[in-house]
VOGU-3710 file (C-alpha; in Angstrom, 3 decimals, decimal comma):
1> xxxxxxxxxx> 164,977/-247,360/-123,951  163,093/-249,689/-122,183  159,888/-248,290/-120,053  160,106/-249,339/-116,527  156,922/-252,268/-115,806  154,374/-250,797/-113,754  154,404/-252,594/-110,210  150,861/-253,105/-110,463  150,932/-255,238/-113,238  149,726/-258,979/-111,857
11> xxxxxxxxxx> 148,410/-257,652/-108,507  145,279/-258,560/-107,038  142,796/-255,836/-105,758  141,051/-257,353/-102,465  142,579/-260,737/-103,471  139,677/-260,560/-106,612  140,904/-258,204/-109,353  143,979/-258,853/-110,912  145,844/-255,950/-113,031  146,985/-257,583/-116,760
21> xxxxxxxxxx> 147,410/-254,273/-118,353  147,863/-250,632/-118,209  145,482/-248,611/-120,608  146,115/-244,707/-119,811  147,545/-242,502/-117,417  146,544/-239,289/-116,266  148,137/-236,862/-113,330  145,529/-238,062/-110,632  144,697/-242,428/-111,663  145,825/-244,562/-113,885
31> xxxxxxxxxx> 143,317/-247,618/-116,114  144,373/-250,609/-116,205  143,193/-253,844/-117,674  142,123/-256,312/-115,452  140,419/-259,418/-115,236  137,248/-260,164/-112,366  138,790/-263,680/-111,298  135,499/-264,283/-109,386  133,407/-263,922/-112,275  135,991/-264,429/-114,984
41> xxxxxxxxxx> 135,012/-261,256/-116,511  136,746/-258,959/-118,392  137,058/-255,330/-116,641  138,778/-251,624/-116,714  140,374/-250,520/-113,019  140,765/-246,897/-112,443  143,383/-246,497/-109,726  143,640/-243,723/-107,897  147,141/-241,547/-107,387  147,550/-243,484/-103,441
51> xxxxxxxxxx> 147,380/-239,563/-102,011  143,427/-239,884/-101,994  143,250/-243,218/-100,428  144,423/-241,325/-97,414  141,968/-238,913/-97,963  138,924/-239,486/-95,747  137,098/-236,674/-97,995  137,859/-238,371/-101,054  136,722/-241,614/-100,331  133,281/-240,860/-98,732
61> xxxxxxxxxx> 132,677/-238,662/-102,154  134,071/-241,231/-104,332  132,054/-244,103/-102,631  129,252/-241,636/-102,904  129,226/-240,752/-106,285  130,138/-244,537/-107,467  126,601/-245,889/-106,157  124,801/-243,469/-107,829  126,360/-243,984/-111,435  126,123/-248,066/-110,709
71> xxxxxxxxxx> 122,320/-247,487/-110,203  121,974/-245,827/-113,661  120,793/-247,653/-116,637  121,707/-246,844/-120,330  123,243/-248,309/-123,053  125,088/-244,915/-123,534  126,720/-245,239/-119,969  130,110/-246,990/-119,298  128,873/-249,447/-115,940  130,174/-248,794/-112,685
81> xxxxxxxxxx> 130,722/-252,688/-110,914  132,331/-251,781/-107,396  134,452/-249,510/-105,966  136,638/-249,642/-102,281  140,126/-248,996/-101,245  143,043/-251,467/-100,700  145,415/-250,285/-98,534  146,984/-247,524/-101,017  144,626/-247,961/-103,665  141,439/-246,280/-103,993
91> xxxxxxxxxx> 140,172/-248,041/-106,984  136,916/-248,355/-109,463  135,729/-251,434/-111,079  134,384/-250,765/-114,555  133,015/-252,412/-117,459  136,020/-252,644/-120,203  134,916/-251,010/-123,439  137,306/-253,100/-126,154  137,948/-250,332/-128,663  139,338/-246,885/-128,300
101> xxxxxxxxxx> 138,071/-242,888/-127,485  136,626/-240,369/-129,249  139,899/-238,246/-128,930  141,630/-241,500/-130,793  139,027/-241,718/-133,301  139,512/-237,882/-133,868  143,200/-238,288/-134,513  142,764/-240,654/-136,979  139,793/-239,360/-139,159  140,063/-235,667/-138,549
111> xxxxxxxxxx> 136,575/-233,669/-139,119  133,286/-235,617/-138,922  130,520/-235,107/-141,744  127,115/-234,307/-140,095  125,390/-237,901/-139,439  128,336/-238,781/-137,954  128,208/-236,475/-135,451  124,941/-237,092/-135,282  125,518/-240,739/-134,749  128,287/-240,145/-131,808
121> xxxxxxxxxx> 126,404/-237,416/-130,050  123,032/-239,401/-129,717  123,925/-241,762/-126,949  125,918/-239,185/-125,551  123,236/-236,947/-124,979  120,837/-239,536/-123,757  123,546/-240,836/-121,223  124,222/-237,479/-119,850  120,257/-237,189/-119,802  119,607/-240,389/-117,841
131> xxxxxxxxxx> 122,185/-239,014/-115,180  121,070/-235,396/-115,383  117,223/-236,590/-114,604  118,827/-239,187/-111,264  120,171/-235,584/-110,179  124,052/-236,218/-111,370  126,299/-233,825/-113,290  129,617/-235,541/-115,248  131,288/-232,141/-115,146  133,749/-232,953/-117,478
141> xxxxxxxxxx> 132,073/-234,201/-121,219  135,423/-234,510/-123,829  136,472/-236,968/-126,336  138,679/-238,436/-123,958  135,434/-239,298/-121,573  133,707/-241,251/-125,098  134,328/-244,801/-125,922  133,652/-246,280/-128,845  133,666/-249,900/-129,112  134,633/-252,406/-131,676
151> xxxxxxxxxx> 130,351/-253,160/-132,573  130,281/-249,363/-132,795  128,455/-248,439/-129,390  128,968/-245,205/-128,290  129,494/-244,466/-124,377  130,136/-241,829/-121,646  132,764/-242,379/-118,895  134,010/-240,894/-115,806  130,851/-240,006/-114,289  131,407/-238,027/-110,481
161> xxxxxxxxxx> 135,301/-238,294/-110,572  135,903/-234,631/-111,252  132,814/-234,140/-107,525  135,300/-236,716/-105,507  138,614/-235,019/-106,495  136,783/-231,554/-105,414  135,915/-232,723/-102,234  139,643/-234,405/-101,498  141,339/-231,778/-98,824  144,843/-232,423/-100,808
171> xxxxxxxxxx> 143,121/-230,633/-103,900  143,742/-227,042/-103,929  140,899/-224,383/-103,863  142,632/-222,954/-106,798  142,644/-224,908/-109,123  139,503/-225,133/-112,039  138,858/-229,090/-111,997  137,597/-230,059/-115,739  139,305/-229,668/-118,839  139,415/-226,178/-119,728
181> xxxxxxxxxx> 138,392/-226,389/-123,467  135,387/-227,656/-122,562  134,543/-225,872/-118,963  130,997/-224,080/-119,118  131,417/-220,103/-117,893  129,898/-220,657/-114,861  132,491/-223,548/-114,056  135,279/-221,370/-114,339  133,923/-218,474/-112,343  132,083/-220,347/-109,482
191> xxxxxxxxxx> 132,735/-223,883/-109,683  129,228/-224,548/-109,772  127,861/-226,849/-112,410  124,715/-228,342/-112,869  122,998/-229,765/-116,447  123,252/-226,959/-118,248  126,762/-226,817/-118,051  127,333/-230,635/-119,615  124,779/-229,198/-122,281  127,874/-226,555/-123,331
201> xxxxxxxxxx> 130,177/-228,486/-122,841  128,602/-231,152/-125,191  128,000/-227,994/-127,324  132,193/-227,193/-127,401  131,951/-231,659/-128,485  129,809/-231,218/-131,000  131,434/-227,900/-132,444  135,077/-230,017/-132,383  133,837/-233,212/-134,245  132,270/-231,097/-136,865
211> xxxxxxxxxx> 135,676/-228,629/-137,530  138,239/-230,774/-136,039  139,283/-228,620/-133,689  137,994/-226,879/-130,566  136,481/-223,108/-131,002  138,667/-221,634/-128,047  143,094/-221,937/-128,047  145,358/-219,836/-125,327  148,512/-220,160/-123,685  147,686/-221,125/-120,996
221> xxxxxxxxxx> 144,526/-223,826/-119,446  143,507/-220,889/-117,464  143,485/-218,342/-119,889  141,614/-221,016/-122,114  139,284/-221,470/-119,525  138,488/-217,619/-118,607  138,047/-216,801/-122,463  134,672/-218,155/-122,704  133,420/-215,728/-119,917  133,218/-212,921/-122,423
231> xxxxxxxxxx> 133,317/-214,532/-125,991  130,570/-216,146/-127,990  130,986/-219,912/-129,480  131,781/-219,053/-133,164  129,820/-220,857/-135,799  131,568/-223,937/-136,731  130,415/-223,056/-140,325  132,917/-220,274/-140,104  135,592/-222,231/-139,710  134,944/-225,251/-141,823
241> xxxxxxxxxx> 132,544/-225,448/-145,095  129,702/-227,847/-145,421  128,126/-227,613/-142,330  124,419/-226,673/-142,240  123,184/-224,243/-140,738  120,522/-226,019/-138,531  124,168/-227,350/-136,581  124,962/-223,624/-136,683  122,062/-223,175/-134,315  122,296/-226,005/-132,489
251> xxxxxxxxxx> 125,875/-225,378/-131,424  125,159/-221,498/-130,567  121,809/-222,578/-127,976  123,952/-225,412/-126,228  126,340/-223,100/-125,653  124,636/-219,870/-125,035  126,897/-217,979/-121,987  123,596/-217,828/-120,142  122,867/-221,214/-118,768  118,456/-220,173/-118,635
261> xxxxxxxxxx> 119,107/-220,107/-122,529  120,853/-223,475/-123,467  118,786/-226,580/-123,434  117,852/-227,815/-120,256  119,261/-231,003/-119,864  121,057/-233,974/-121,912  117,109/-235,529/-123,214  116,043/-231,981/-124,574  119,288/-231,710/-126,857  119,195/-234,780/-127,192
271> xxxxxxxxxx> 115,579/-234,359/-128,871  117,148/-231,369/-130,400  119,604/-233,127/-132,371  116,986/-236,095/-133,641  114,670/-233,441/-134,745  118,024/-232,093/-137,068  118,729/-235,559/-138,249  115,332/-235,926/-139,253  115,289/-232,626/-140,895  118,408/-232,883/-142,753
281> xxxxxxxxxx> 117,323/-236,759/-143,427  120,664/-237,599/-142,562  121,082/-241,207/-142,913  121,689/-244,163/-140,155  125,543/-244,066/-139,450  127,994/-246,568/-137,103  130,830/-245,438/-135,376  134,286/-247,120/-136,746  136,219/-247,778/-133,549  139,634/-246,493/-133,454
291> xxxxxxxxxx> 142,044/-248,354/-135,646  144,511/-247,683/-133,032  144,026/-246,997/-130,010  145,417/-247,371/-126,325  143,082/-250,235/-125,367  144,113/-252,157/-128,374  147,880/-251,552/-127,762  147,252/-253,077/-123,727  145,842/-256,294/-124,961  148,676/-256,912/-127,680
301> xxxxxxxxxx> 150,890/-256,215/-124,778  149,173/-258,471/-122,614  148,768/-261,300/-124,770  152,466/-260,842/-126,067  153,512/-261,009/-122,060  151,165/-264,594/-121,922  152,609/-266,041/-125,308  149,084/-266,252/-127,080  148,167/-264,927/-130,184  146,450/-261,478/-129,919
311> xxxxxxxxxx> 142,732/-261,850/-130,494  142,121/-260,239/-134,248  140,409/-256,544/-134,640  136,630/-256,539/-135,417  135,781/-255,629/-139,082  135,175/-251,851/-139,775  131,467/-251,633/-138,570  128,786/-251,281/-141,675  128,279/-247,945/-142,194  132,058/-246,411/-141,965
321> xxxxxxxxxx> 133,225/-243,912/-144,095  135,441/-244,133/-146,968  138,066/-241,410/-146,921  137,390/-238,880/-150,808  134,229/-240,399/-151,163  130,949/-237,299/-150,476  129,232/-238,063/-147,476  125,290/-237,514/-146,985  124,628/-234,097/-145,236  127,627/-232,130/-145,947
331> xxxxxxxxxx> 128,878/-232,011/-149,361  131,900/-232,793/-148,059  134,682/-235,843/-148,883  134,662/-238,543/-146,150  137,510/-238,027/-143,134  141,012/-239,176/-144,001  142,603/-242,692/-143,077  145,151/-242,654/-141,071  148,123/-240,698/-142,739  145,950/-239,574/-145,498
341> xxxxxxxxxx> 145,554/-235,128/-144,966  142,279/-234,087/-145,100  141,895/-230,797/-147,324  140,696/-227,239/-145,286  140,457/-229,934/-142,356  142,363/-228,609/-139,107  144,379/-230,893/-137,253  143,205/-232,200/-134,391  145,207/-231,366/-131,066  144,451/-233,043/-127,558
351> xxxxxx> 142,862/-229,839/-125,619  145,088/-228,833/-122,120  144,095/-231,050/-118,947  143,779/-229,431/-115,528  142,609/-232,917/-114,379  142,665/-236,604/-115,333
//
C-alpha cells in the first residue's frame, strides 16, 4: 500500500523555502527537509498543525520564543534561522542536523557504557546551560529532542515549542504539555518549570541511556506523569550491573523531588558530570550517528524522487563501540549492532507523548 505524498512536498515557504522531504511527524508539526533557495543552504522546516497559524496567541509566543533561541550561541544547540507564518503555515527555519536522534541511536545500540553517556550528555548539559543562564527553559529534554550527527556532534532541539503551544487558546488547560516520562514533579502538578526541572529531566536521560530504559512505566501518560510526585528515581545500578556508583549519585541529585536540592542549572551538572569523567578517568568517546535513522531515510527518498545517486553514509566516527568487546568504565560488553540482543540489557521502548 502506497502512502499518500504529502502536499507539501515541492512548495515554497514565502516564495524562499522549498519542502524536498518529510523527516517526522508528530500530533501538533511535522519536519521536513528543505532547501534555503536564497542561500542554497541545506535546512530542517518545522511546520506547524495550520490550527495555530490562526492562533494569534500562538504566534506572538512562537515568534517570541524563536528570537531568543536564534540569539543563543553553542555548539550543543540546534540553530534557529527564521521563523513567520504563510498563510496556513506557521513554520520554523532550522539548521538540518544530517544524522539521526538519540531515541534512534537508542534503538539500535540498546544500553550505553559510562563514557558514552558521558560523551552524549556533555553538550547537552552545556546547551541547556547556555539557555538556562539567557533566562530560557526547553521544558521538554528526551532522546527524541538530541541529534546526533554524522561527525558525531551532539545537539539539543526544540527549544520554547512546548511555551508557544501553552500559550495557543486551542490548547486545553488540561492537558500536561511535555512528555510524561521525562516531566519534572513540579511540571505535572503546576505547570511551572524553570532550570531545575530540565536538570531532572536530563536526570530521567541520563538514567535511560545508562539501563536502556526509563525508571518510571504506567498505563496511562498521566498516570506516568503523576507517579513521580511521590516516588524516588531508583538507582540505575539496580536495574542494570556495571554502573558506578558516582552515576548512582549523580542521577539521584538531578532528580531529587525537591527542585532547591537538584543542581541548579544545565553548567553546574554539567560540571558535575566532568568532575565524574575525570574521576572515573573515563576515556574521550564519539557519538556513532544512527545507522538508520529518519533523516537518512528522507534524503534516499529525495534523491530517489530527483534520479541521483544518494550521497554515501559517513564512516562510523573514531571512537565507536564494538558490540562484545568490554568497554572502559563499566565492565560491561559494548551495546549490540543492530539485530544483535544485548544480554540483561532492557529493550528500549519510545516513552508516551502528550505533545510533539
Amino acid at each position: 500500500m502506497n502512502t499518500p505524498r504529502d502536499p507539501l512536498i515541492g512548495a515554497r515557504i514565502e516564495g524562499r523555502y522549498r519542502i524536498d522531504a518529510v523527516i517526522a511527524r508528530g500530533g501538533m508539526s511535522t519536519v521536513y527537509m528543505g532547501l534555503d533557495l536564497r542561500l542554497d543552504r541545506p535546512i530542517a522546516i518545522k511546520v506547524m498543525d495550520p490550527k495555530y497559524a490562526a492562533d494569534a496567541q500562538f504566534v506572538s509566543r512562537f515568534e517570541f520564543e524563536a528570537r531568543a533561541v536564534a540569539k543563543l550561541k553553542d555548539p550543543g544547540l540546534v540553530a534557529v534561522y527564521d521563523q513567520g507564518v504563510d498563510g496556513e503555515l506557521a513554520f520554523l527555519v532550522m539548521e538540518l542536523v544530517t544524522g539521526g536522534t538519540l531515541r534512534e541511536l537508542l534503538g539500535e545500540r540498546g544500553p550505553m557504557p559510562p563514557h558514552a553517556v558521558a560523551a552524549v550528555m556533555g553538550p547537552v548539559l552545556t546547551a541547556l546551560g547556555t539557555a538556562h543562564r539567557a533566562g530560557l527553559v526547553h521544558r521538554d529534554v528526551k532522546p527524541e529532542n538530541v541529534l546526533i550527527s554524522d561527525g558525531g556532534e551532539v545537539k539539543v532541539a526544540d527549544f520554547g515549542l512546548v511555551r508557544a503551544i501553552a500559550a495557543a487558546s486551542v490548547t486545553s488547560s488540561s492537558v500536561i504539555l511535555g512528555t510524561a516520562a521525562y516531566l519534572s514533579p513540579e511540571q505535572v502538578e503546576s505547570g511551572n518549570a524553570d532550570a531545575r526541572s530540565d536538570v531532572y529531566s536530563s536526570g530521567i536521560l541520563v538514567y535511560e541511556l545508562l539501563t536502556g530504559q526509563v525508571p518510571f512505566t504506567g498505563d496511562t501518560a498521566i498516570s506516568l506523569a503523576y507517579q513521580r510526585l511521590h516516588n524516588d528515581v531508583p538507582r540505575p545500578g539496580a536495574a542494570i550491573a556495571g554502573v558506578p556508583p558516582e552515576f548512582d549519585e549523580f542521577v539521584a541529585r538531578a532528580t531529587d523531588r525537591d527542585p532547591a536540592r537538584r543542581y541548579v542549572d544545565g553548567f553546574a551538572m554539567a560540571e558535575a558530570l566532568s568532575a565524574i569523567a575525570e574521576d572515573l578517568d573515563l576515556p574521550p568517546f564519539t557519538v556513532p550517528a544512527p545507522q538508520s535513522s529518519a533523516e537518512q531515510r528522507a534524503a534516499a527518498a529525495m534523491y530517489a524522487q530527483r534520479g541521483e545517486p544518494l550521497i554515501p553514509a559517513a564512516a562510523e566516527p573514531t571512537g565507536a563501540l564494538i558490540a562484545g568487546q568490554p568497554v572502559p568504565g563499566s565492565g560491561q560488553p559494548g551495546p549490540a549492532r543492530p539485530g544483535q540482543a544485548t544480554q540483561g540489557a532492557q529493550p528500549v521502548v519510545p516513552a508516551p507523548t502528550l505533545s510533539q
